[in-house]
PDB file of N, H, CA, C and O in Angstrom:
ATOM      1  N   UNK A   1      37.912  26.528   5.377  1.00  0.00           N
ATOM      2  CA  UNK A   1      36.516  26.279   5.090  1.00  0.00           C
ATOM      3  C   UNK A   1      36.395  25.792   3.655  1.00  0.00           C
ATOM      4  O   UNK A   1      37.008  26.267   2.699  1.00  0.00           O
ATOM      5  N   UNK A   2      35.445  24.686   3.619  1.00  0.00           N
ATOM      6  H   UNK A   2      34.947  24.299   4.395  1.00  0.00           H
ATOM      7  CA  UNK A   2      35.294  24.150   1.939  1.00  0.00           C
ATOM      8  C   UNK A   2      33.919  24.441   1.704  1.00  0.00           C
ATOM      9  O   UNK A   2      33.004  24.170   2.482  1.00  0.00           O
ATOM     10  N   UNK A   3      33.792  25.097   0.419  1.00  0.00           N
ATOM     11  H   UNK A   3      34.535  25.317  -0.213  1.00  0.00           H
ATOM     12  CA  UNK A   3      32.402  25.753   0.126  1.00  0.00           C
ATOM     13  C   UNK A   3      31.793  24.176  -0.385  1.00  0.00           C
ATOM     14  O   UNK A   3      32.533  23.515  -1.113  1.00  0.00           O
ATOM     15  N   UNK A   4      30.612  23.674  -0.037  1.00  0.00           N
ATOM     16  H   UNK A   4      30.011  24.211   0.555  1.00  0.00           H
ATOM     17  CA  UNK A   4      29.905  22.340  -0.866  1.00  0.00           C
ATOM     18  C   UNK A   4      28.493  23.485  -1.465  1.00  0.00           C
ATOM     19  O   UNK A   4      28.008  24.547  -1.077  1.00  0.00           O
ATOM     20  N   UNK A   5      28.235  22.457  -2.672  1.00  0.00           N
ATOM     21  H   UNK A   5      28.629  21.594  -2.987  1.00  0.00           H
ATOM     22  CA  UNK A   5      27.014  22.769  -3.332  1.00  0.00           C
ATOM     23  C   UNK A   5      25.817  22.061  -3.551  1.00  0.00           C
ATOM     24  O   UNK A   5      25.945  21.433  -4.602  1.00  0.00           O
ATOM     25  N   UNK A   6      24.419  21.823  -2.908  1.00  0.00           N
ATOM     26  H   UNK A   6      24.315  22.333  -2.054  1.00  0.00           H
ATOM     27  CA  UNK A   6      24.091  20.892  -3.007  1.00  0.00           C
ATOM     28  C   UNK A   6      23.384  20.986  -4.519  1.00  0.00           C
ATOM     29  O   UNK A   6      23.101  21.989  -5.175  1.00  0.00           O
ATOM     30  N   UNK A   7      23.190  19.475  -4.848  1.00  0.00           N
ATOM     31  H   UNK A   7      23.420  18.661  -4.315  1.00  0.00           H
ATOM     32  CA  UNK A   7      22.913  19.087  -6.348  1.00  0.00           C
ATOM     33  C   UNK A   7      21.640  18.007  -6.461  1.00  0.00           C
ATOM     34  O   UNK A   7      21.393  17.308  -5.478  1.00  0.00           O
ATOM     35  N   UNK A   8      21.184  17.937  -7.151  1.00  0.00           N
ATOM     36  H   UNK A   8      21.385  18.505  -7.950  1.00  0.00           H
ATOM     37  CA  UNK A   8      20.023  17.172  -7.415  1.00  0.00           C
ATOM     38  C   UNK A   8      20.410  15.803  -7.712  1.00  0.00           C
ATOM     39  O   UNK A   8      20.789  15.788  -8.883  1.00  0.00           O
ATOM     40  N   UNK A   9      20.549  13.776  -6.803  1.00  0.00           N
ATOM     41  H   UNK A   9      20.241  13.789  -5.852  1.00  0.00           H
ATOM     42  CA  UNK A   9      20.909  13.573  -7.256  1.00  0.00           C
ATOM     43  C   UNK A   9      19.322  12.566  -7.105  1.00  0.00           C
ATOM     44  O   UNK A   9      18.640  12.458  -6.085  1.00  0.00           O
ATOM     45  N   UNK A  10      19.049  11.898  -8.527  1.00  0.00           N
ATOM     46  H   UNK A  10      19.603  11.985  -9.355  1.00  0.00           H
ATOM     47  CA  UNK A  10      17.894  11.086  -8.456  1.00  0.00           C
ATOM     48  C   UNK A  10      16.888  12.385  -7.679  1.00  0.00           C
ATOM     49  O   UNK A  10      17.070  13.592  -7.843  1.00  0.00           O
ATOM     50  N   UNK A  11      15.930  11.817  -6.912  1.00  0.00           N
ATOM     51  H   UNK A  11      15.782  10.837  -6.779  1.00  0.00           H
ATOM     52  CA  UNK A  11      14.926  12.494  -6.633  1.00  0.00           C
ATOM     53  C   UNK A  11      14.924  13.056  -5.077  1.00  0.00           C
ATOM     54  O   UNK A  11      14.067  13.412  -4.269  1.00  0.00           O
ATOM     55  N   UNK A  12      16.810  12.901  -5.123  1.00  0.00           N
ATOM     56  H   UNK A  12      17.507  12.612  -5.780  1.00  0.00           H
ATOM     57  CA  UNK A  12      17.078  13.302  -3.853  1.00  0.00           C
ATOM     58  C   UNK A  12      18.282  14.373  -3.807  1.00  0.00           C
ATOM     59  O   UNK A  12      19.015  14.682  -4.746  1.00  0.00           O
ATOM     60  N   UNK A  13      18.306  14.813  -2.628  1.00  0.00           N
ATOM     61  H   UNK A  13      17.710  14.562  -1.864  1.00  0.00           H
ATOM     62  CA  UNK A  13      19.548  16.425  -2.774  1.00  0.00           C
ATOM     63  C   UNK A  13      20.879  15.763  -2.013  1.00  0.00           C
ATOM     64  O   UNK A  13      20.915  15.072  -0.995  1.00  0.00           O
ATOM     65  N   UNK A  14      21.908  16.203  -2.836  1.00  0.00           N
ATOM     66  H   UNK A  14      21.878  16.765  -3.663  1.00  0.00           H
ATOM     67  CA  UNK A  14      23.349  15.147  -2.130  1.00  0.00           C
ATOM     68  C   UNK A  14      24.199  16.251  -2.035  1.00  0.00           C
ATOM     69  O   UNK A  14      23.675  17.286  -2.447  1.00  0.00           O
ATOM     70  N   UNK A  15      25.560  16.384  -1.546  1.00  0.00           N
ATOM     71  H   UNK A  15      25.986  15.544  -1.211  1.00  0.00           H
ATOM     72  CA  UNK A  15      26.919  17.303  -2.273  1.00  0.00           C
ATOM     73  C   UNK A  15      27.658  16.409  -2.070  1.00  0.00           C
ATOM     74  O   UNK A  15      27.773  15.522  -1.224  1.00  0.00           O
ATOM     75  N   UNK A  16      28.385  16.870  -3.327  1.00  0.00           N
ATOM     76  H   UNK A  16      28.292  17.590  -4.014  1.00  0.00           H
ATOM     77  CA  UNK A  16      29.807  16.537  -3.516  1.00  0.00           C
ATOM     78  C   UNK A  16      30.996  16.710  -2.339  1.00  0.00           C
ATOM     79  O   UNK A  16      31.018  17.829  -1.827  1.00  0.00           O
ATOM     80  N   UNK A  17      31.694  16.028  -1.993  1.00  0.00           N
ATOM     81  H   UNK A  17      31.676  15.120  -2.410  1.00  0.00           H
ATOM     82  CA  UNK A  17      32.714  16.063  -1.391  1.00  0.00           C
ATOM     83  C   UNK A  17      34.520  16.546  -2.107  1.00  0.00           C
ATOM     84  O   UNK A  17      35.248  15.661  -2.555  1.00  0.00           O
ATOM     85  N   UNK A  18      34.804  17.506  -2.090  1.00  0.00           N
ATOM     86  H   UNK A  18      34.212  18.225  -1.726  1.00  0.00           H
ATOM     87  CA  UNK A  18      36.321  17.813  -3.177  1.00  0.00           C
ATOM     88  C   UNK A  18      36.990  16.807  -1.798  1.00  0.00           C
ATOM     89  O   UNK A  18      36.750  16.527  -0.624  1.00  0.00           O
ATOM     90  N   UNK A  19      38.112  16.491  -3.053  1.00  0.00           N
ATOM     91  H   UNK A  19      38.307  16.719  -4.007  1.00  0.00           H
ATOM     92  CA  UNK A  19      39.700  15.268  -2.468  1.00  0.00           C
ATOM     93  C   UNK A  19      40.306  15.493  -0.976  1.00  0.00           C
ATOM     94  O   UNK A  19      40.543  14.710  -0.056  1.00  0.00           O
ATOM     95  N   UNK A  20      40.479  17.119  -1.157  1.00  0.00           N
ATOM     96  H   UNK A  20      40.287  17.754  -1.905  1.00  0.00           H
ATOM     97  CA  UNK A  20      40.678  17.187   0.147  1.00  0.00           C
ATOM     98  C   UNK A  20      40.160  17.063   1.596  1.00  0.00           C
ATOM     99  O   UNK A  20      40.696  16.934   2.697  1.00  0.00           O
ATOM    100  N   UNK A  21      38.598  17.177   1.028  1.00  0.00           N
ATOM    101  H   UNK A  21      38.163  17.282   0.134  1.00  0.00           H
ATOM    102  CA  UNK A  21      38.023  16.908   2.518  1.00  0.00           C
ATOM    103  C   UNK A  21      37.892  15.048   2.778  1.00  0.00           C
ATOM    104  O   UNK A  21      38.028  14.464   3.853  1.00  0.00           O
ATOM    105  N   UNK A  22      37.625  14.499   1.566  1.00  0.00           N
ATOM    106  H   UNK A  22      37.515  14.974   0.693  1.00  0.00           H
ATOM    107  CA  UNK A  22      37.792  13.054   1.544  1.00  0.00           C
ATOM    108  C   UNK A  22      39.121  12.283   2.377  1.00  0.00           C
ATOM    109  O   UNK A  22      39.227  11.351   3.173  1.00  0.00           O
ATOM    110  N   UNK A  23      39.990  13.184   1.745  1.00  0.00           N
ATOM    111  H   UNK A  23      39.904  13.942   1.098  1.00  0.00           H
ATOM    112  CA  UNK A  23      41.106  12.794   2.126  1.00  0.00           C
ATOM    113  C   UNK A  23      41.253  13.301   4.109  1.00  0.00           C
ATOM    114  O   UNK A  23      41.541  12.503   5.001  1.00  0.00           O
ATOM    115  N   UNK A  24      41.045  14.348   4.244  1.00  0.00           N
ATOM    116  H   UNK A  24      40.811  14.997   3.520  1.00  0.00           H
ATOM    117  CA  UNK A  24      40.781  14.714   6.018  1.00  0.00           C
ATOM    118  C   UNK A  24      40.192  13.780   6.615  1.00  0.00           C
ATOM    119  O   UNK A  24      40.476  13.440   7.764  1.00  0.00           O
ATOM    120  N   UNK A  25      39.142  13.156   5.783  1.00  0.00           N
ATOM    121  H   UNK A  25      38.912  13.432   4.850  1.00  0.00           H
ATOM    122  CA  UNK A  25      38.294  11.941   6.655  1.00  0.00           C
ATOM    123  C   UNK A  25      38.485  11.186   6.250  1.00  0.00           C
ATOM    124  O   UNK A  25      37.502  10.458   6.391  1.00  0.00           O
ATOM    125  N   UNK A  26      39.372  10.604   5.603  1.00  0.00           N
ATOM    126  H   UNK A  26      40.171  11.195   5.489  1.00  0.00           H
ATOM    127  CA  UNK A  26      40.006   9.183   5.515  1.00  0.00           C
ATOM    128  C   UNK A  26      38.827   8.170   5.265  1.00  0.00           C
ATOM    129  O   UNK A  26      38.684   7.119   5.890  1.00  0.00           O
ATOM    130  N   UNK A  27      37.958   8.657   4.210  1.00  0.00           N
ATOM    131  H   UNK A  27      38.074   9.511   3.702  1.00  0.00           H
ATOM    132  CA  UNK A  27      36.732   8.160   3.211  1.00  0.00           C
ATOM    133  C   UNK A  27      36.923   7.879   1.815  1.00  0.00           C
ATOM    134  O   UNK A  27      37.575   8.545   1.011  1.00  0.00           O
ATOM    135  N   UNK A  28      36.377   6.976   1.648  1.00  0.00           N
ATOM    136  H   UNK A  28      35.847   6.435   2.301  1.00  0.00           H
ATOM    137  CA  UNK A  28      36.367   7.160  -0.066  1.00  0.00           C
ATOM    138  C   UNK A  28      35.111   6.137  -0.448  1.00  0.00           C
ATOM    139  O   UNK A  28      34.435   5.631   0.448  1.00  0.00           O
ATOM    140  N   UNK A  29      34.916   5.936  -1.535  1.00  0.00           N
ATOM    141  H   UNK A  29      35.465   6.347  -2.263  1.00  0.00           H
ATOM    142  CA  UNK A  29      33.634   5.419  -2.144  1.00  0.00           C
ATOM    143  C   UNK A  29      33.257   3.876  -1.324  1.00  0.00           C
ATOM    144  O   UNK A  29      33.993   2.892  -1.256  1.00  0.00           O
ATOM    145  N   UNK A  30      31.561   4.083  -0.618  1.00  0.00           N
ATOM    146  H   UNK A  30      30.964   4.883  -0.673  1.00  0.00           H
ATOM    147  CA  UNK A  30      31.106   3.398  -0.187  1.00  0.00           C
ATOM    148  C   UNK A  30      31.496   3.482   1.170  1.00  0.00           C
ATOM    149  O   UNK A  30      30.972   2.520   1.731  1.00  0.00           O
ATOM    150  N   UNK A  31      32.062   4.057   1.870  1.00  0.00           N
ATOM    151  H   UNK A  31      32.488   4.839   1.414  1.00  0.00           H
ATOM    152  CA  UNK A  31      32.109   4.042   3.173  1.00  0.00           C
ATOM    153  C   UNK A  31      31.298   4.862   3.527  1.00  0.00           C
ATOM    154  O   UNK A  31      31.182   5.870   2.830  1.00  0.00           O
ATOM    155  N   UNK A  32      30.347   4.686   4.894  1.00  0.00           N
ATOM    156  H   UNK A  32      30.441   3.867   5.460  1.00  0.00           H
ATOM    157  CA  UNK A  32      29.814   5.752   5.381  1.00  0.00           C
ATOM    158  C   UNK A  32      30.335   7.308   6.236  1.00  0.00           C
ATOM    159  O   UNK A  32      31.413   7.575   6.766  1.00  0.00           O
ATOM    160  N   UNK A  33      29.282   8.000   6.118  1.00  0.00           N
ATOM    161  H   UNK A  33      28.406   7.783   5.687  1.00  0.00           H
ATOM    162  CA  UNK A  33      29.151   9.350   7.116  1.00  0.00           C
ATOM    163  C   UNK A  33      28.601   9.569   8.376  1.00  0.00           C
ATOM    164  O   UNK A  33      27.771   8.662   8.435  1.00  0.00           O
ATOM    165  N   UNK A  34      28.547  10.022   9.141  1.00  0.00           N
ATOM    166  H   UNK A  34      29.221  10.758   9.093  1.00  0.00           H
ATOM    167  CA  UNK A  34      27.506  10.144   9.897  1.00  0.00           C
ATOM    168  C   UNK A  34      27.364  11.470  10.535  1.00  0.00           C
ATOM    169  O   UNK A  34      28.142  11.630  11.476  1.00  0.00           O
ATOM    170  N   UNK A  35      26.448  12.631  10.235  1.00  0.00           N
ATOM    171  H   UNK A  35      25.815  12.502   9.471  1.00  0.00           H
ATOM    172  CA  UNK A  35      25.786  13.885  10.509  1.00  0.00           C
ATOM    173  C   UNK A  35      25.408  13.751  11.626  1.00  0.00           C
ATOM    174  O   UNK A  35      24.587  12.892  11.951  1.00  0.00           O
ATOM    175  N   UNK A  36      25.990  14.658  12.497  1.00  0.00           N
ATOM    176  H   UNK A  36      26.656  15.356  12.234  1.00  0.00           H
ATOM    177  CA  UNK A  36      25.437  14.441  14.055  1.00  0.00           C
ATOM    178  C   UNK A  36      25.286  15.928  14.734  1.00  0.00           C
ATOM    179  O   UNK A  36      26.100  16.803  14.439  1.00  0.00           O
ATOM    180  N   UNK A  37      24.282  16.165  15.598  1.00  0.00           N
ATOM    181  H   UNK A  37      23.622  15.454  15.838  1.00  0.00           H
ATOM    182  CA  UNK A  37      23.866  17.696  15.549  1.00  0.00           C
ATOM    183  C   UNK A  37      25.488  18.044  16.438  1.00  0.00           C
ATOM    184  O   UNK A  37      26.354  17.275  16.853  1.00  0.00           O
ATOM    185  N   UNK A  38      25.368  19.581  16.468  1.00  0.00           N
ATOM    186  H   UNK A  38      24.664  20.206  16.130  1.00  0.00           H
ATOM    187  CA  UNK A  38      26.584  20.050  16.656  1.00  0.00           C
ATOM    188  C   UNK A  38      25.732  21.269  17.576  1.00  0.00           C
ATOM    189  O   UNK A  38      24.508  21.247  17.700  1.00  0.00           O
ATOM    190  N   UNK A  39      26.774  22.503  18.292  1.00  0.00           N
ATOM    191  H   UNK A  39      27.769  22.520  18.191  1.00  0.00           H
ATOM    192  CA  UNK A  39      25.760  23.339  18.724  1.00  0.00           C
ATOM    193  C   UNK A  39      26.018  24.554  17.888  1.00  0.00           C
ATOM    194  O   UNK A  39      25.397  25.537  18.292  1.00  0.00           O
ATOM    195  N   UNK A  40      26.658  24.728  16.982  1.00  0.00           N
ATOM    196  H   UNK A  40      27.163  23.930  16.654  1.00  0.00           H
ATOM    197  CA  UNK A  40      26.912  25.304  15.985  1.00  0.00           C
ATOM    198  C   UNK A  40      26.137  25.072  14.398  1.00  0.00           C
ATOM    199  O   UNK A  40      26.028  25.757  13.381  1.00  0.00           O
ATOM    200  N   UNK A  41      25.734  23.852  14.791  1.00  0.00           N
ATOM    201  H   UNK A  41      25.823  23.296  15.617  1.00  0.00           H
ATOM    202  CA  UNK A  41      25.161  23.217  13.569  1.00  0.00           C
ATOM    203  C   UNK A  41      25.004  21.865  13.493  1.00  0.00           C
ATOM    204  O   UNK A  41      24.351  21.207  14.302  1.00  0.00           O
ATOM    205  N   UNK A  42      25.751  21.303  12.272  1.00  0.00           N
ATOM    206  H   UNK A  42      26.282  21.837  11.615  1.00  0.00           H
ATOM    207  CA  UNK A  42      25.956  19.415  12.499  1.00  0.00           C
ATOM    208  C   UNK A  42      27.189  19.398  12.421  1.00  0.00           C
ATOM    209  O   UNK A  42      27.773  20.480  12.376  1.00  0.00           O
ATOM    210  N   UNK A  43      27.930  18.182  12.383  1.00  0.00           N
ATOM    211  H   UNK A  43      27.455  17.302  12.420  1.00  0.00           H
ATOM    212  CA  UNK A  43      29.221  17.622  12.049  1.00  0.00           C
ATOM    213  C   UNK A  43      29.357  16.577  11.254  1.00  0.00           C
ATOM    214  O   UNK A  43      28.434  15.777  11.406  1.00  0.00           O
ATOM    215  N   UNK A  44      30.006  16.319  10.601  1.00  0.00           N
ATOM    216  H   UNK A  44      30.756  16.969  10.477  1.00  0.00           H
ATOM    217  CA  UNK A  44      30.227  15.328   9.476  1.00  0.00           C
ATOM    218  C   UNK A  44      31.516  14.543  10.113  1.00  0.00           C
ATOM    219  O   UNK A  44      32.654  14.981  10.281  1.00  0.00           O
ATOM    220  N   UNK A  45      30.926  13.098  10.452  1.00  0.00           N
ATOM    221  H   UNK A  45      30.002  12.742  10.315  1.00  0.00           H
ATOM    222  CA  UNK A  45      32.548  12.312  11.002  1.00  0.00           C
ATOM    223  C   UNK A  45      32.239  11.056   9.950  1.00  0.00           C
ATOM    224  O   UNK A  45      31.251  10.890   9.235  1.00  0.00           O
ATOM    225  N   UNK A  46      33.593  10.115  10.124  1.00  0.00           N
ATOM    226  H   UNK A  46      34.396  10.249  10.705  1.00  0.00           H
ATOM    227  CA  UNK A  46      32.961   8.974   9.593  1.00  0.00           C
ATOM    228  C   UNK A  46      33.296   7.835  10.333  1.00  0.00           C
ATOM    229  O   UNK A  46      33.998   6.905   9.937  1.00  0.00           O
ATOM    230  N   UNK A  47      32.693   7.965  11.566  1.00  0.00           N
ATOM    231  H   UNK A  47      32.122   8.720  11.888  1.00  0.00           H
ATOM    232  CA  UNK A  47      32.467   7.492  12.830  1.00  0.00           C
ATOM    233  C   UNK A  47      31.166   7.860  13.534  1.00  0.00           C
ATOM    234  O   UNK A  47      31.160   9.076  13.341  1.00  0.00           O
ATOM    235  N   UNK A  48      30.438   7.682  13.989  1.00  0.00           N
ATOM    236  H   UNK A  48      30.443   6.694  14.146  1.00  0.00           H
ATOM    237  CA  UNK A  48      29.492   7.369  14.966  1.00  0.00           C
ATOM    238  C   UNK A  48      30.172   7.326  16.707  1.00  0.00           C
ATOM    239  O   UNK A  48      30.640   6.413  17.389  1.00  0.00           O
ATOM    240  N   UNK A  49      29.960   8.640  16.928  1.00  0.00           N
ATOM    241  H   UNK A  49      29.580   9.381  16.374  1.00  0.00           H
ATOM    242  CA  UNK A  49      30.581   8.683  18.104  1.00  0.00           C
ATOM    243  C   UNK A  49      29.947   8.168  19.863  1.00  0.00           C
ATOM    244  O   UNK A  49      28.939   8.711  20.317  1.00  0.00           O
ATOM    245  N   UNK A  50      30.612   7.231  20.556  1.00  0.00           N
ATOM    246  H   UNK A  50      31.430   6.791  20.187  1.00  0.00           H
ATOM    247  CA  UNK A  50      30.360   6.329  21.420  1.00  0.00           C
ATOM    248  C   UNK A  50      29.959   4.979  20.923  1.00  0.00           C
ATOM    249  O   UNK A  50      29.792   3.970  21.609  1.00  0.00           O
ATOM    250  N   UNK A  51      29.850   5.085  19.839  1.00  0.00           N
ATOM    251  H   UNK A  51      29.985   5.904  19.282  1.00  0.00           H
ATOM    252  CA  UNK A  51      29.040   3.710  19.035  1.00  0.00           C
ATOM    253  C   UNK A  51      30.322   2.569  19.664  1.00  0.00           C
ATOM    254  O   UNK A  51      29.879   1.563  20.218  1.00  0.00           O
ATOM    255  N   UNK A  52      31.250   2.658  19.615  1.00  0.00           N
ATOM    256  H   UNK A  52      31.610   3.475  19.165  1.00  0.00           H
ATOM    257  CA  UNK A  52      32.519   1.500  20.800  1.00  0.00           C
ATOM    258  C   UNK A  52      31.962   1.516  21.975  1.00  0.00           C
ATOM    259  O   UNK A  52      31.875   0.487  22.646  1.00  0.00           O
ATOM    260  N   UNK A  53      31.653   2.313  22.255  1.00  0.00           N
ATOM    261  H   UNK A  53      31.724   3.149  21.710  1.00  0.00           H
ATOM    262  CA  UNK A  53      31.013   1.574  23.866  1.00  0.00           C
ATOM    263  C   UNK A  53      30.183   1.166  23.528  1.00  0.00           C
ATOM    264  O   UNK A  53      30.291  -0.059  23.589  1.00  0.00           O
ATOM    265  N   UNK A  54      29.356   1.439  23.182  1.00  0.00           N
ATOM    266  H   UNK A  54      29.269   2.434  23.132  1.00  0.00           H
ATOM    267  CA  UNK A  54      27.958   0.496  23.030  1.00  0.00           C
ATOM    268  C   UNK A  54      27.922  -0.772  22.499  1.00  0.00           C
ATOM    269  O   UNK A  54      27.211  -1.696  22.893  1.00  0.00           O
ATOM    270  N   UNK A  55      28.997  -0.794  21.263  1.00  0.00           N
ATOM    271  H   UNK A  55      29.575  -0.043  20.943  1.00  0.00           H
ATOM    272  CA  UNK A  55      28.875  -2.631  20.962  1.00  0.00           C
ATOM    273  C   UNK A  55      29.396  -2.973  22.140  1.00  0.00           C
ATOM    274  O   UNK A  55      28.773  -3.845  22.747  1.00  0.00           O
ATOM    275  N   UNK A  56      30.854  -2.320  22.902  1.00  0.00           N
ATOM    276  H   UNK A  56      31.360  -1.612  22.408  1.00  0.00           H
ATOM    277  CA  UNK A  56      31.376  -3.354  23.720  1.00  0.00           C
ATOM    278  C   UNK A  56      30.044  -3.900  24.818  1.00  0.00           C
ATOM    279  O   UNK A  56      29.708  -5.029  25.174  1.00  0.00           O
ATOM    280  N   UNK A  57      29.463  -2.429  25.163  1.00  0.00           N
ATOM    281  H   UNK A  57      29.736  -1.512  24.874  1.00  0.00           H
ATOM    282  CA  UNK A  57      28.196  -2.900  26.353  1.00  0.00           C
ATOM    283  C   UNK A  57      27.333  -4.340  25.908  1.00  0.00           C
ATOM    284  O   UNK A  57      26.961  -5.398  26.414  1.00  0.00           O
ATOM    285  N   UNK A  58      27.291  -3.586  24.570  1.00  0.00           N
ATOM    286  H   UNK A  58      27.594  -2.726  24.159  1.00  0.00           H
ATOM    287  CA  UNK A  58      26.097  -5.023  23.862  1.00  0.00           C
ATOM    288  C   UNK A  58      26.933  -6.315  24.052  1.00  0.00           C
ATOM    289  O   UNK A  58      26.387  -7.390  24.300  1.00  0.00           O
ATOM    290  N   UNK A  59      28.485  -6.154  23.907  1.00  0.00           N
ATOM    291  H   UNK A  59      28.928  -5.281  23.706  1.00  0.00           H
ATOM    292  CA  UNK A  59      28.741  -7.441  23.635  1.00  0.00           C
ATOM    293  C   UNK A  59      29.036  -8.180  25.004  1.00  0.00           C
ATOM    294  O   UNK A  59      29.461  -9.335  24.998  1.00  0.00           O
ATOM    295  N   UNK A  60      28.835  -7.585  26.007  1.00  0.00           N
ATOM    296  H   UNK A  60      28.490  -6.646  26.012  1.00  0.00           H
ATOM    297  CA  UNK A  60      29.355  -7.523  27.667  1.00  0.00           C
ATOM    298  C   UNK A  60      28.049  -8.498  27.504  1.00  0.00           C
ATOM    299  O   UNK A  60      28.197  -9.711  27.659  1.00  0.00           O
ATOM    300  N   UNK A  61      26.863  -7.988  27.211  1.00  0.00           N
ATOM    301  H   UNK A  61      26.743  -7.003  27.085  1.00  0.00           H
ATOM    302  CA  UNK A  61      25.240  -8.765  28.060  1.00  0.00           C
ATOM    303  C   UNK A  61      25.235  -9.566  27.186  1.00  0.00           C
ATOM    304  O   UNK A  61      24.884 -10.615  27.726  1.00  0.00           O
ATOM    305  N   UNK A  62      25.510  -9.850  25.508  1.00  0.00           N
ATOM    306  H   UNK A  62      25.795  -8.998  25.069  1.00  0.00           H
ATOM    307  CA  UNK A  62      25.300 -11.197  24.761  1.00  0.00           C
ATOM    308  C   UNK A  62      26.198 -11.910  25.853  1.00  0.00           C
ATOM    309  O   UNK A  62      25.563 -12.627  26.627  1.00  0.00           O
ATOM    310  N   UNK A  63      27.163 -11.859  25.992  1.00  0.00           N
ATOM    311  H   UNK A  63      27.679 -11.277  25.363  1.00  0.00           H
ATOM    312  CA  UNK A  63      28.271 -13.031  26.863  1.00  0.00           C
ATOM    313  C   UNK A  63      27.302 -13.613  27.712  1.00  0.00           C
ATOM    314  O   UNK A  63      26.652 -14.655  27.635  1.00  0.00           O
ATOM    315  N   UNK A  64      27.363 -12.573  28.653  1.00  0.00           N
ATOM    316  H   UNK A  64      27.891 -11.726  28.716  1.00  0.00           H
ATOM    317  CA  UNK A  64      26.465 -12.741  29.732  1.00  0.00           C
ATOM    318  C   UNK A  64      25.330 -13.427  29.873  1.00  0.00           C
ATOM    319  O   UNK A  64      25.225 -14.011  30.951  1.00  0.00           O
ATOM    320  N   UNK A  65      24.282 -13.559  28.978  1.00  0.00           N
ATOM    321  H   UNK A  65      24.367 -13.084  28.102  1.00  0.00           H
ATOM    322  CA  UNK A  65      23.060 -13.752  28.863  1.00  0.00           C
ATOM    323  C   UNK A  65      22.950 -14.729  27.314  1.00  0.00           C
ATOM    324  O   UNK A  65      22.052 -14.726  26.471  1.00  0.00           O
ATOM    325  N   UNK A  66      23.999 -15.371  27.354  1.00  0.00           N
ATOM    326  H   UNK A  66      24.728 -15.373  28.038  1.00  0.00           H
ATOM    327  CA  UNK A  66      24.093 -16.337  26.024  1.00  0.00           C
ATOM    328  C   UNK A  66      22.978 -17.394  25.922  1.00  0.00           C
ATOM    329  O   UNK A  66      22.117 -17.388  25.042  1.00  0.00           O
ATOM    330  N   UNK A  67      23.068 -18.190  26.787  1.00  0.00           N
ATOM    331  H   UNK A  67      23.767 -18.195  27.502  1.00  0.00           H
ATOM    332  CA  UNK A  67      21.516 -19.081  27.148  1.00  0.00           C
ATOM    333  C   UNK A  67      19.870 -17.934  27.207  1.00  0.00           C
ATOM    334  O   UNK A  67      18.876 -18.402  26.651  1.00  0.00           O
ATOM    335  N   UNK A  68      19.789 -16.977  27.669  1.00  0.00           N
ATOM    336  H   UNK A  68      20.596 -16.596  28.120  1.00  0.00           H
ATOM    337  CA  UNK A  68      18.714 -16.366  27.452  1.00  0.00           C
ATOM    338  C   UNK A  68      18.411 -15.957  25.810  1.00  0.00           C
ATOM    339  O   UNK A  68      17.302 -16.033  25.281  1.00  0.00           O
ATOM    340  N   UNK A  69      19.439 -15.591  25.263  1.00  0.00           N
ATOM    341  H   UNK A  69      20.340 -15.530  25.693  1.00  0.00           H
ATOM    342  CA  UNK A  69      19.492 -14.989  24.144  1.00  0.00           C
ATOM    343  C   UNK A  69      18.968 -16.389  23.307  1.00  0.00           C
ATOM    344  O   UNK A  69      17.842 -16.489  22.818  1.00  0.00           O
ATOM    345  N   UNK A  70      20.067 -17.490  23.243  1.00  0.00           N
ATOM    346  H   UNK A  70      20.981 -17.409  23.640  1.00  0.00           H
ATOM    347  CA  UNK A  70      19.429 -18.619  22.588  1.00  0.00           C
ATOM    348  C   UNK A  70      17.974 -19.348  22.777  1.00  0.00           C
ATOM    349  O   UNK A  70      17.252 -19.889  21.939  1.00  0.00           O
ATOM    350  N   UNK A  71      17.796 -19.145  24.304  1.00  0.00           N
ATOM    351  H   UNK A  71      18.382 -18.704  24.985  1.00  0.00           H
ATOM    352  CA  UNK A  71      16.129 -19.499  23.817  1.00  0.00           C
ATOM    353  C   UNK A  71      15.050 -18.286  23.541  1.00  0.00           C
ATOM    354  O   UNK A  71      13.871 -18.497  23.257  1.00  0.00           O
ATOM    355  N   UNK A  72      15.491 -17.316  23.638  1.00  0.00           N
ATOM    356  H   UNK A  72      16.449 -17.144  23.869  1.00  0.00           H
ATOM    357  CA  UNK A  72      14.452 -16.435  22.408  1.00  0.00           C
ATOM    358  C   UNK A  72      14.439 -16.956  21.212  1.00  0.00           C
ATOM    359  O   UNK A  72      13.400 -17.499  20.835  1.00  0.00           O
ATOM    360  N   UNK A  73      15.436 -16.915  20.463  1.00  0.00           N
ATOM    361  H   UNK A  73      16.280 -16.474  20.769  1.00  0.00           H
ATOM    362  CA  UNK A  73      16.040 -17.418  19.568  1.00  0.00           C
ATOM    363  C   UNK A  73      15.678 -17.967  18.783  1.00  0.00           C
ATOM    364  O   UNK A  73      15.947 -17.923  17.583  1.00  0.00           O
ATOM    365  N   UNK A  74      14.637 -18.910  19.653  1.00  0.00           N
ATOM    366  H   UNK A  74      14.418 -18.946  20.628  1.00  0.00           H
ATOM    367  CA  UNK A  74      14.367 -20.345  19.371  1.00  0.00           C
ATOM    368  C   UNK A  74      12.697 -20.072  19.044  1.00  0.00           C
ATOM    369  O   UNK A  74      11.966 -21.014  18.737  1.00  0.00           O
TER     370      UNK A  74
END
């Protein structure tokens, strides 16, 4: 378990991340997080989980629907 502290940053509340948990999630400056409820609580990944299926789905109906898409488009 890693104790975090939250801190005041600007006019907003952040914590710090120590090396080692950075390093567990294979993060470092400027990459995102993403907090996702948990049933315990939340989870911290730095992934967006199913978010691969969903572009692939999205990218299944752009194919698909390439002429529809272009005359919205328009």
């Amino acid at each position: 378990m890693i104790r975090l502290k939250v801190t005041q940053v600007g006019n907003s509340l952040g914590v710090v991340l120590p090396k080692e948990a950075l390093a567990k999630l294979n993060v470092g400056k400027g990459d995102e997080l993403f907090l996702t409820p948990a049933p315990d609580g939340y989870r911290v990944t730095p992934q967006y989980e199913g978010l691969e299926e969903q572009l692939a789905a999205a990218r299944a109906i752009m194919k698909r629907r390439r002429s529809v898409l272009r005359e919205l488009a328009k």
